[in-house]
C-alpha positions as CSV (number, residue, x, y, z in Angstrom):
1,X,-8.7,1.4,15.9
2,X,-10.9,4.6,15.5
3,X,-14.2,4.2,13.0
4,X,-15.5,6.6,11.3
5,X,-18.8,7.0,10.2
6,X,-21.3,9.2,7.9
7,X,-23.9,11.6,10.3
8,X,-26.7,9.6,9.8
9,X,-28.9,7.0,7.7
10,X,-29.9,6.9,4.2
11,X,-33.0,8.5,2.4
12,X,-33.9,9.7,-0.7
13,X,-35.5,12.9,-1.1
14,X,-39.1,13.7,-3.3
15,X,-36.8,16.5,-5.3
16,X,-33.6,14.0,-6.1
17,X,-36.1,11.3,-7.3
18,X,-37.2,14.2,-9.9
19,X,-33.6,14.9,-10.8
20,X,-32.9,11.5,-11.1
21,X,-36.0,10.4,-13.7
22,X,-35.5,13.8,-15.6
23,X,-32.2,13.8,-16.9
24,X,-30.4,9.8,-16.8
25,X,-26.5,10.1,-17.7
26,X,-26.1,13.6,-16.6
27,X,-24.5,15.0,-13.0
28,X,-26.7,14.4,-10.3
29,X,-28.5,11.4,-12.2
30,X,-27.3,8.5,-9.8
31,X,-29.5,7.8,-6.8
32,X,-28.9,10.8,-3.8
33,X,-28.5,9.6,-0.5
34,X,-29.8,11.7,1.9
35,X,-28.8,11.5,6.0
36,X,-32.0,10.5,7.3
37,X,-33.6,7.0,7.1
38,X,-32.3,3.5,6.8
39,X,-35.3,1.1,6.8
40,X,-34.7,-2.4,4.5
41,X,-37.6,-0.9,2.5
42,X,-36.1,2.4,1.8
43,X,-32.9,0.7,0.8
44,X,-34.6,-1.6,-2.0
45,X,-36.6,1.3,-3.7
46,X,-33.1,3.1,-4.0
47,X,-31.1,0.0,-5.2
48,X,-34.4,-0.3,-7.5
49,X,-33.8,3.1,-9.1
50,X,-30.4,3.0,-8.9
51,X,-30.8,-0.2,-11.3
52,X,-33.5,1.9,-13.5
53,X,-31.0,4.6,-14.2
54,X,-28.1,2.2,-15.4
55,X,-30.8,1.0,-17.8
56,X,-31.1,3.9,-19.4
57,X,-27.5,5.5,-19.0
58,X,-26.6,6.7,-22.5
59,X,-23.1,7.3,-23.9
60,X,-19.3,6.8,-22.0
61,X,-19.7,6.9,-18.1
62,X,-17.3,9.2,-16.5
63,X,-15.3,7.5,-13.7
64,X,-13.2,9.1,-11.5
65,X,-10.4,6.9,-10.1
66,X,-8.8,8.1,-6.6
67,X,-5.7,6.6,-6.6
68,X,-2.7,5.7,-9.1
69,X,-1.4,2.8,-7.3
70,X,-1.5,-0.8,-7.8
71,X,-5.8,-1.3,-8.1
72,X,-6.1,2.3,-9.7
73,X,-3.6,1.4,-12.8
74,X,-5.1,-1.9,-12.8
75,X,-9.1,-0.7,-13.0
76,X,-7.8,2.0,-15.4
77,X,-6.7,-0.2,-17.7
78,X,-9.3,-2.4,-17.6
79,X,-11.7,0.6,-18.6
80,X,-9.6,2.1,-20.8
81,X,-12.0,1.1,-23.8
82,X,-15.6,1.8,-21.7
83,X,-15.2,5.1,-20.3
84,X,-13.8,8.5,-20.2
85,X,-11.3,8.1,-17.1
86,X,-9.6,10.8,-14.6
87,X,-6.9,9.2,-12.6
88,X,-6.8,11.7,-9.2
89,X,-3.3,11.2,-6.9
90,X,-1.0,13.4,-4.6
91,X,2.3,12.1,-6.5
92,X,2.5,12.6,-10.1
93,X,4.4,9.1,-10.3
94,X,3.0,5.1,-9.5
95,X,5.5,3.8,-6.5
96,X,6.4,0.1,-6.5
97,X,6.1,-0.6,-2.7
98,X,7.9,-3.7,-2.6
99,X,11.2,-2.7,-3.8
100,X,11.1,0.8,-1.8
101,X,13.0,-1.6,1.0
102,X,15.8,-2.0,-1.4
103,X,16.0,2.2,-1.9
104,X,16.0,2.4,1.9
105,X,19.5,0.0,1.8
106,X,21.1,1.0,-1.0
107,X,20.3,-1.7,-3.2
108,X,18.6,0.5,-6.3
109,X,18.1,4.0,-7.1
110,X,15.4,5.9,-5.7
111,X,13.6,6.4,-9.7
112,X,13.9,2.9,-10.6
113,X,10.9,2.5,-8.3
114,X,8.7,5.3,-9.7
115,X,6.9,5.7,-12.8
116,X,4.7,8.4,-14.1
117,X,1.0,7.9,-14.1
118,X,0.3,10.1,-17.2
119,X,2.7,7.6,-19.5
120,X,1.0,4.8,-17.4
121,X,-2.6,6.1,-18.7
122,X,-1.5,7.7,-21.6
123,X,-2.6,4.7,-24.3
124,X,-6.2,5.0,-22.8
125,X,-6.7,8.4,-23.6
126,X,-7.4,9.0,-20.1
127,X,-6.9,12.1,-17.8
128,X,-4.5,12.7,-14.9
129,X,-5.0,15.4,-11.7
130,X,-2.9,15.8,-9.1
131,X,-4.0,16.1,-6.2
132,X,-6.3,14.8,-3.1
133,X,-9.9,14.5,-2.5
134,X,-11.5,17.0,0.2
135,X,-15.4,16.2,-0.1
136,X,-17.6,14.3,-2.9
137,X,-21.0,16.3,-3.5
138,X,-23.1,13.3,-3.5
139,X,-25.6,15.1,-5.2
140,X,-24.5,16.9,-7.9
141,X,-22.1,14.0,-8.5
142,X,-18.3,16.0,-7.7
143,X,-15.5,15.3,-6.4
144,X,-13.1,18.5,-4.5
145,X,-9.8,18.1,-4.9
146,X,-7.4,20.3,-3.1
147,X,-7.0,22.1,-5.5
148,X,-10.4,23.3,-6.0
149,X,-10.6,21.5,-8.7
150,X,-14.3,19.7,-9.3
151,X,-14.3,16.8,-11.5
152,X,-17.7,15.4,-12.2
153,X,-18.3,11.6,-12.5
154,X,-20.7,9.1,-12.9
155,X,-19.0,6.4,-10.8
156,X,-16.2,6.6,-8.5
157,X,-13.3,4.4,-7.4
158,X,-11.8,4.8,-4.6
159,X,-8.2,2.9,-4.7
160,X,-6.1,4.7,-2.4
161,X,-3.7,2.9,-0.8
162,X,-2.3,3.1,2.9
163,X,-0.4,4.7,5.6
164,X,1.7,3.5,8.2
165,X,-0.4,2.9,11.0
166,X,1.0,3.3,14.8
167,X,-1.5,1.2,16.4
168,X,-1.9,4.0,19.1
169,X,1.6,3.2,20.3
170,X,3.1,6.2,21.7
171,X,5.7,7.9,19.8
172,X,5.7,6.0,16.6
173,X,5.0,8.8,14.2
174,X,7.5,11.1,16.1
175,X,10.5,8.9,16.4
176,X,10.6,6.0,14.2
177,X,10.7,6.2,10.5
178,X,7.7,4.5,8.2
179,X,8.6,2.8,4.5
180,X,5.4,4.3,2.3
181,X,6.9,6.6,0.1
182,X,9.8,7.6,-2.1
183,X,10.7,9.7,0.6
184,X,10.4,8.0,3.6
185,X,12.5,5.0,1.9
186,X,15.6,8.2,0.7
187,X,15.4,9.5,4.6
188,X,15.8,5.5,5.9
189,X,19.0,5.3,3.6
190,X,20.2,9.2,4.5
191,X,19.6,7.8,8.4
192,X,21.8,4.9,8.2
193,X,24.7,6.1,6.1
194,X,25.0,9.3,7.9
195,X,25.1,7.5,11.5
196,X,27.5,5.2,9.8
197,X,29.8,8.3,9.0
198,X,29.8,9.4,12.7
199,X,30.5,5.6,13.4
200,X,33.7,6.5,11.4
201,X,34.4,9.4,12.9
202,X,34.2,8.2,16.6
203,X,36.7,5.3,16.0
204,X,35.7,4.2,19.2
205,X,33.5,1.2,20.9
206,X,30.5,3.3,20.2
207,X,27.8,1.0,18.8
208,X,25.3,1.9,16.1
209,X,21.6,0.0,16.5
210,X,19.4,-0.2,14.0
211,X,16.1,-1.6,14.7
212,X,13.0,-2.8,12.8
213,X,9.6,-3.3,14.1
214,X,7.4,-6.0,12.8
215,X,8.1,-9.2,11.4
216,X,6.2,-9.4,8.6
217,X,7.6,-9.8,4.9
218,X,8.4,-5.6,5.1
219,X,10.3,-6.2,8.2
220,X,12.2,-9.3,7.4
221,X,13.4,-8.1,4.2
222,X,14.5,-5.0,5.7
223,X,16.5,-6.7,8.5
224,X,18.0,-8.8,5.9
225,X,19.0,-5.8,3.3
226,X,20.5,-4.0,6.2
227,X,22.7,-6.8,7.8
228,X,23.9,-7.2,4.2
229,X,24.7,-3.7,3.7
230,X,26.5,-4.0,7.0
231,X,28.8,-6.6,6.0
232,X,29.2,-5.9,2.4
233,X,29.8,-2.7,1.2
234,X,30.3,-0.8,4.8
235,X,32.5,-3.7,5.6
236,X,34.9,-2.5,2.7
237,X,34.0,1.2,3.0
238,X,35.6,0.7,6.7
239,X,35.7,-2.2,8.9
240,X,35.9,-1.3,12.4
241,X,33.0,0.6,12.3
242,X,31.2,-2.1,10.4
243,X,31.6,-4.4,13.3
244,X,29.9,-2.0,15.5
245,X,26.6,-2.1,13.6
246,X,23.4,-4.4,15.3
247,X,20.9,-5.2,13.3
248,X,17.5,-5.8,15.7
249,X,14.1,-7.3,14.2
250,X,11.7,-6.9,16.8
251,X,8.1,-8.8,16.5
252,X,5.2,-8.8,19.0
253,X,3.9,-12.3,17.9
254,X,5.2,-15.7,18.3
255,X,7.3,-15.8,15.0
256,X,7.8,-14.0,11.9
257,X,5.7,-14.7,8.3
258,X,2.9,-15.8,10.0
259,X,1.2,-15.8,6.5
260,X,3.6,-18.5,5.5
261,X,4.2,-22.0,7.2
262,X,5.8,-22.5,10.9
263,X,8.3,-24.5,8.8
264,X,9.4,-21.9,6.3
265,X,9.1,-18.8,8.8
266,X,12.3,-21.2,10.8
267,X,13.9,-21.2,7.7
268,X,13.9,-17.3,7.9
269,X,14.3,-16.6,11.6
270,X,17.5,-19.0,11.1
271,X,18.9,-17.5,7.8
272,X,18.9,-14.0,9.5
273,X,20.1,-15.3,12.6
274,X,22.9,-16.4,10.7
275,X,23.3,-13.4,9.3
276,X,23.6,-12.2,12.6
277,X,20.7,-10.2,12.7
278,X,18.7,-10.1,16.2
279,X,15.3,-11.4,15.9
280,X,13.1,-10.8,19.2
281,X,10.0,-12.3,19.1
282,X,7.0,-12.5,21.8
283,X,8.2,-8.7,22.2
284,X,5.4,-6.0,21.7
285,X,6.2,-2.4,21.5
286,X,4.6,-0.3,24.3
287,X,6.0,3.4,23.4
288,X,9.0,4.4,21.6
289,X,11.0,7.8,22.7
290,X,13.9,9.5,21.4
291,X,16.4,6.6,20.8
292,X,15.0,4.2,23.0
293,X,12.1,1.4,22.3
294,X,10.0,0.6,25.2
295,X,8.7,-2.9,25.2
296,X,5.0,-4.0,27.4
297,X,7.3,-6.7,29.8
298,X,9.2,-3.3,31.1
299,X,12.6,-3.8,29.1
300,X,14.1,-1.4,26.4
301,X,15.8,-1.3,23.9
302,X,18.6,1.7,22.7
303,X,18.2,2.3,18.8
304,X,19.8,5.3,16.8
305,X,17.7,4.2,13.8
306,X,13.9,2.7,14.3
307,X,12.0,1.7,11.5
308,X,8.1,1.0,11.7
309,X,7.2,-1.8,9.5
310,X,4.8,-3.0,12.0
311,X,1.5,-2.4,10.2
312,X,-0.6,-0.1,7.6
313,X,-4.4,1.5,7.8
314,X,-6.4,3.2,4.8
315,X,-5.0,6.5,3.7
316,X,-7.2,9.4,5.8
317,X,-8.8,11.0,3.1
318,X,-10.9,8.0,2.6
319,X,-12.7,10.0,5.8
320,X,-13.8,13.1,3.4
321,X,-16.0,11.0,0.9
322,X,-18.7,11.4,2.7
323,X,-19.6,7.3,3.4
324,X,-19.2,5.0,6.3
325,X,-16.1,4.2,7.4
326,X,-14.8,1.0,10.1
327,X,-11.4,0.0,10.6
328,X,-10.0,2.2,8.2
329,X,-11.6,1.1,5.4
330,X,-14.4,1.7,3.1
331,X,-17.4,-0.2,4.4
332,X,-17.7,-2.5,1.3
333,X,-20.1,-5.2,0.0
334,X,-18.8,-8.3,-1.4
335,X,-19.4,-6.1,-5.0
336,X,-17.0,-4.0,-4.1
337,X,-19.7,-1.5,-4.1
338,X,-19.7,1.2,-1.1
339,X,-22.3,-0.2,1.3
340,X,-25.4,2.1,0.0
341,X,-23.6,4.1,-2.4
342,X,-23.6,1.8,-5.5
343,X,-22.3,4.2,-7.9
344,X,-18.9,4.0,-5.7
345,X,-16.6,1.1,-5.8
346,X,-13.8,0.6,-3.3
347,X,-10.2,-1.1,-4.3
348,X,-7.3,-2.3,-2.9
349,X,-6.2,-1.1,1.1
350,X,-9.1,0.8,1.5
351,X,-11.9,-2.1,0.6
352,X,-13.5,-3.4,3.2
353,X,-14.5,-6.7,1.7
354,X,-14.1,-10.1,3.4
355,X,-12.3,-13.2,2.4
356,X,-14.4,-16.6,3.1
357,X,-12.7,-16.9,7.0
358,X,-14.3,-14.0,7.4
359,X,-11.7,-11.3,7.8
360,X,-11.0,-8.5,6.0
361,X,-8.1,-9.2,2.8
362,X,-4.6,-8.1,3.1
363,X,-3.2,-5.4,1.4
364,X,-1.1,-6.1,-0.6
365,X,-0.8,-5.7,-4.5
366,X,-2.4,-8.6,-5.4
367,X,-5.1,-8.1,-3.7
368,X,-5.3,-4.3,-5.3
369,X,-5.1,-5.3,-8.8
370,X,-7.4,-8.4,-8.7
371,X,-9.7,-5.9,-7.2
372,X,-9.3,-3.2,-10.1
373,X,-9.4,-5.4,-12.8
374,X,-12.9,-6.7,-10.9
375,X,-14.4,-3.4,-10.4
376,X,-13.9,-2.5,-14.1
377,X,-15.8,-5.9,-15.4
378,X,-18.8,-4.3,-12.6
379,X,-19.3,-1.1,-14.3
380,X,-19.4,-2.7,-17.9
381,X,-22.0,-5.6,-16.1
382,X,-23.7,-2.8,-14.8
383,X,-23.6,-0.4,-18.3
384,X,-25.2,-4.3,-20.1
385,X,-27.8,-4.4,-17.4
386,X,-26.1,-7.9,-15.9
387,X,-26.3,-9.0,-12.5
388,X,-23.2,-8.2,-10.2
389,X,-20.9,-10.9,-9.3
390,X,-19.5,-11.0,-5.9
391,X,-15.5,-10.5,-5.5
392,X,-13.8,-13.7,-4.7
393,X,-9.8,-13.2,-3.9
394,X,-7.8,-15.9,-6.3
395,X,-4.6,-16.6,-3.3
396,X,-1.8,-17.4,-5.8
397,X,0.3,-17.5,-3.1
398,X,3.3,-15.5,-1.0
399,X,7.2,-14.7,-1.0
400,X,9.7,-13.4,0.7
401,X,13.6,-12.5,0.6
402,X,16.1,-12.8,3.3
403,X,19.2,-11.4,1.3
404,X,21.2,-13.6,-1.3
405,X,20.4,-16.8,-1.9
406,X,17.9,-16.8,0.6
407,X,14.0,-16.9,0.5
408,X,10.8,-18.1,0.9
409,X,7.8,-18.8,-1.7
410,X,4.4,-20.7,-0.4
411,X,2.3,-21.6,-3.3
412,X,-1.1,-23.3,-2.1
413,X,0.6,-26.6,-0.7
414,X,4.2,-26.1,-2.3
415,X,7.0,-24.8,-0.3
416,X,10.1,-23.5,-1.5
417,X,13.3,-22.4,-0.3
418,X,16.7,-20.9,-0.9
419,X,18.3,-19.8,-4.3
420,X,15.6,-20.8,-6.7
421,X,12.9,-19.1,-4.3
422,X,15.5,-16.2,-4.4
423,X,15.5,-16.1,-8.0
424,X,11.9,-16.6,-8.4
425,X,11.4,-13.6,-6.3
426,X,13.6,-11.1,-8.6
427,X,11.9,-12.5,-11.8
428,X,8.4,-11.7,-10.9
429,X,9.2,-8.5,-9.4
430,X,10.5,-7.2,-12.4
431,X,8.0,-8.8,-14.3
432,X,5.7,-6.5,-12.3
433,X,7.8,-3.0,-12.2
434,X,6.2,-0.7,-14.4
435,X,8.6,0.5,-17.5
436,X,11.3,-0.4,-19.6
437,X,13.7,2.0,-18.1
438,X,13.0,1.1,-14.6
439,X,13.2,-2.5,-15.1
440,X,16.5,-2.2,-16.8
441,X,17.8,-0.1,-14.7
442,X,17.1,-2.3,-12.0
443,X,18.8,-5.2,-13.7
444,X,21.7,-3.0,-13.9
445,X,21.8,-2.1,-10.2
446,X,21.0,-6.0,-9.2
447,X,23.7,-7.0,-11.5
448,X,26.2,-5.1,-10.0
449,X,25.4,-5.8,-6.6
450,X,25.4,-9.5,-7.5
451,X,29.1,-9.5,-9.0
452,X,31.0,-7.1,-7.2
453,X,29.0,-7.7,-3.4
454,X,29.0,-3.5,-3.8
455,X,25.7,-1.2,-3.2
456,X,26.5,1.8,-5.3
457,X,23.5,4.0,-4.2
458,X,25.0,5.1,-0.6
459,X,24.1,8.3,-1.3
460,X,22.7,10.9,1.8
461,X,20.1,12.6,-0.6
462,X,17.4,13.5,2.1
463,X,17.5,17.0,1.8
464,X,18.4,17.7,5.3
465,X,20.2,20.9,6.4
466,X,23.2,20.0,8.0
């Protein structure tokens, strides 16, 4: 993958020293760090003044956070009381990403799994801009949104989120259809229900493919939504052309969930086997054209519907912030400070921090809000003159759904398995969806699906011209 990085080293000019003893708490009154030098000696003075001007910070820090998603929310919170607060995003909304599979299949409506940032920040009296960062001015303390907008700050936090990432694979971005957004999840479900209506149509042997790449919890709860889709409500809706429907999970490694145990990952590969889904495994993705996946051993595959859920990298505009950049993330200390940048935190996807095997944390939402809540107790250690505390990830574990009934929770050494797992997995996600409307409304849709084996949201809203 493609790293970024900054033009040069680090310095600290004779002029921004002056700015930054003659005015502490104002614009411009962090440390400035020039492109020039990047000695060890250099580095301590400016971590040593950087230190000397949170001594004598006076009044509410302004902190910009990029991001409203998981580790945004979660730092703003946390700050809520310490700080005057600007939340910066592109949407207007908060998207829960792990129920945007179930939008994609018909399971819940599309604004169950949104909710706006303002009445999310509302309670901390903090700001809202939409919008997305072009440059930061590192020395006059600014971040460029857009919009044109600047918006001053004394620390920044960068929390914001991923893209799908093709890997370099040919064709991916062209042809196959990612799962990141409100959007992408209503054009999945438009896909599918509108090559079922030509299905209908034909009333022929023509078959319908659908195909998902990558086999982890994204992929696997896909494959299992659709194949349930397929043989509950499109069953009903017409049954000849439900029988002409394949379901394809396609993974390049040796099995699925490799984040869980070999044993529960064979529970899964055999519960969507049984569900007659087609899990390929050992079977890596070389290109993908129009309607056809083409796999590195030569074969191919015929799909009318692809669906990436292969992978994710940090959203690109973490490239305009002016700071070092590798493997798509932030280049982070174990802070969560921006590696000679101390005034900017990273959170979430786009953090480079390490786990203790060495490797860089998953993103997922855990991850994101442990992260937030972590970066807010920095800037108040920081405003007290304590010592940082290096970021330690607390695993409380992992889940995942195969369809009713059916799924998977690994808890340290404790494994479990089928309908309590299952339940498990609906209670804390709606313990974690964001407001009362969407969480009812959820247990409205879920309810209905549940007694009546019906998906009521089989709508084709994609905006397409037809």
């Amino acid at each position: 993958m493609e790293t970024h990085q900054s033009s040069g080293d680090l310095a600290v000019s004779d002029a921004n020293l002056d700015l930054i003893t003659a005015d502490y708490g104002q614009v411009g009154a962090v440390p400035i760090y020039d492109q020039s030098s990047n000695s060890d000696e250099e580095l301590r003075s400016l971590q040593s003044t950087f230190s000397h001007w949170v001594k004598n910070f006076k009044g509410r820090p302004r902190i910009v956070i990029l991001g409203g998603g998981f580790g945004g929310l979660a730092a703003a919170k946390a700050l809520g009381k310490h700080a005057e607060i600007t939340v910066v995003d592109r949407n207007n909304y908060q998207t829960f990403l792990p129920l945007l599979y179930q939008v994609s299949t018909a399971g819940i409506a599309a604004d169950h799994v949104a909710f706006p940032i303002r009445g999310a920040i509302r309670k901390y009296h903090a700001k809202f801009r939409m919008g997305s960062p072009i440059s930061v001015d590192h020395k006059n303390k600014t971040v460029k949104l857009d919009s044109s907008e600047l918006i001053p700050f004394d620390f920044l936090i960068v929390a914001m989120g991923t893209v799908t990432a093709d890997f370099g694979i040919p064709g991916v971005h062209e042809y196959a259809l990612g799962m990141k957004t409100v959007q992408e999840s209503l054009l999945i479900r438009s896909e599918v229900m509108r090559r079922f209506e030509d299905l209908c149509r034909f009333e022929d042997n023509t078959r319908l493919t659908l195909a998902i790449v990558g086999g982890g919890p994204t992929g696997v709860e896909m494959a299992g939504a659709l194949a349930e889709l397929r043989d509950g409500p499109l069953r009903r809706d017409n049954s000849a052309a439900s029988k002409h429907i394949d379901v394809h999970l396609i993974e390049a490694g040796p099995r699925l969930l490799p984040m869980f145990s070999e044993k529960l990952t064979t529970k899964a590969k055999n519960e969507l086997e049984k569900m007659n889904v087609h899990v390929m495994l050992n079977t890596a993705v070389k290109s993908i054209d129009h309607g056809v996946i083409n796999f590195a051993d030569g074969t191919s595959l015929p799909s009318d519907v692809i669906v990436w859920a292969a992978g994710v990298k940090g959203a690109p505009a973490i490239n305009n912030l002016g700071v070092q950049v590798e493997a798509n993330r932030l280049k982070t200390d174990q802070t969560l400070q921006v590696s000679h940048y101390p005034y900017i935190f990273a959170v979430g996807d786009v953090a480079g921090a390490k786990g203790v095997n060495g490797r860089y944390l998953p993103q997922v939402a855990p991850v994101a809000m442990q992260q937030g809540r972590f970066v807010a107790k920095q800037i108040v250690r920081l405003l007290h003159g304590k010592k940082l505390k290096e970021f330690s990830y607390k695993d409380k574990g992992s889940m995942a759904t195969i369809g009713r009934h059916k799924a998977i929770i690994q808890v340290k050494g404790i494994k479990i398995s089928g309908p309590i797992a299952w339940f498990g997995w609906l209670f804390l996600h709606l313990f974690y969806l964001m407001g009362g409307r969407n969480q009812i409304g959820t247990i409205v849709d879920w309810s209905w699906n549940y007694l009546t084996f019906d998906r009521g949201n089989r709508h084709i809203m994609d905006m397409s011209e037809h």
